[in-house]
C-alpha positions as CSV (number, residue, x, y, z in Angstrom):
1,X,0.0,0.0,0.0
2,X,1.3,3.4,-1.1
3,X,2.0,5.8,1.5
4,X,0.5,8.9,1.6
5,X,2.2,12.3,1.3
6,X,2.2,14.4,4.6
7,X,-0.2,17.2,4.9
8,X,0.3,20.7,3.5
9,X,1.1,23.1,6.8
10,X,-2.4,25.0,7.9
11,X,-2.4,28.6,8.8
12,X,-5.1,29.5,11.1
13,X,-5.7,33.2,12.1
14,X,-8.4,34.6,14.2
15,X,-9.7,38.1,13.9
16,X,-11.5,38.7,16.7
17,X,-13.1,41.9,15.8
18,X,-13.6,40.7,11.9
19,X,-11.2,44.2,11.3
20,X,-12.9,44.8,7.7
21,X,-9.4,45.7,6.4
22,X,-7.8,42.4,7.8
23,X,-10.5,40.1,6.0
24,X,-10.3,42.0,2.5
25,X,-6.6,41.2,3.2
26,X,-7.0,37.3,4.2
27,X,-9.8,37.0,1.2
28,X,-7.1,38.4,-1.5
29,X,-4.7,36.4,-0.8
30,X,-6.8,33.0,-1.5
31,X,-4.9,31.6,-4.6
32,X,-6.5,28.4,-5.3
33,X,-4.0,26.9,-7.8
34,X,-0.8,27.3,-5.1
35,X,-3.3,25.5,-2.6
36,X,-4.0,28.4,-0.4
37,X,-7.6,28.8,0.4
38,X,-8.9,31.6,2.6
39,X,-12.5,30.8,4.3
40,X,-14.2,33.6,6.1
41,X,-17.1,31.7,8.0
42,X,-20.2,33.3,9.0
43,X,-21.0,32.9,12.6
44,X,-24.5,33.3,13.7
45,X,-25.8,34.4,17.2
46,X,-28.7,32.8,18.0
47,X,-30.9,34.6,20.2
48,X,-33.8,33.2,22.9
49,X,-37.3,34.7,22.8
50,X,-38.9,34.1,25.9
C-alpha cells in the first residue's frame, strides 16, 4: 500500500473583531491553484425569545 504524502502546513488566524481591512486582506490572498484557500465563516448568534 502506497504511503501517503504528509499534509500541506495549515495557517489558522483569528480576527476577533472581523477588522474589515484584515479580512479584504485574508480573502485576497486566496490563490487556489498554489493551494491556499482563505474561508471567512459566517458565525451566527442565536438569540432566545422568551
Amino acid at each position: 500500500m502506497p504511503l501517503a504524502a504528509p499534509p500541506s502546513p495549515v495557517t489558522v488566524v483569528i480576527d476577533r473583531h472581523d477588522d474589515a481591512l484584515h479580512t479584504h486582506t485574508a480573502l485576497a490572498a486566496h490563490h487556489l491553484p498554489s493551494g491556499r484557500i482563505t474561508l471567512h465563516p459566517l458565525v451566527l448568534q442565536q438569540r432566545i425569545v422568551s
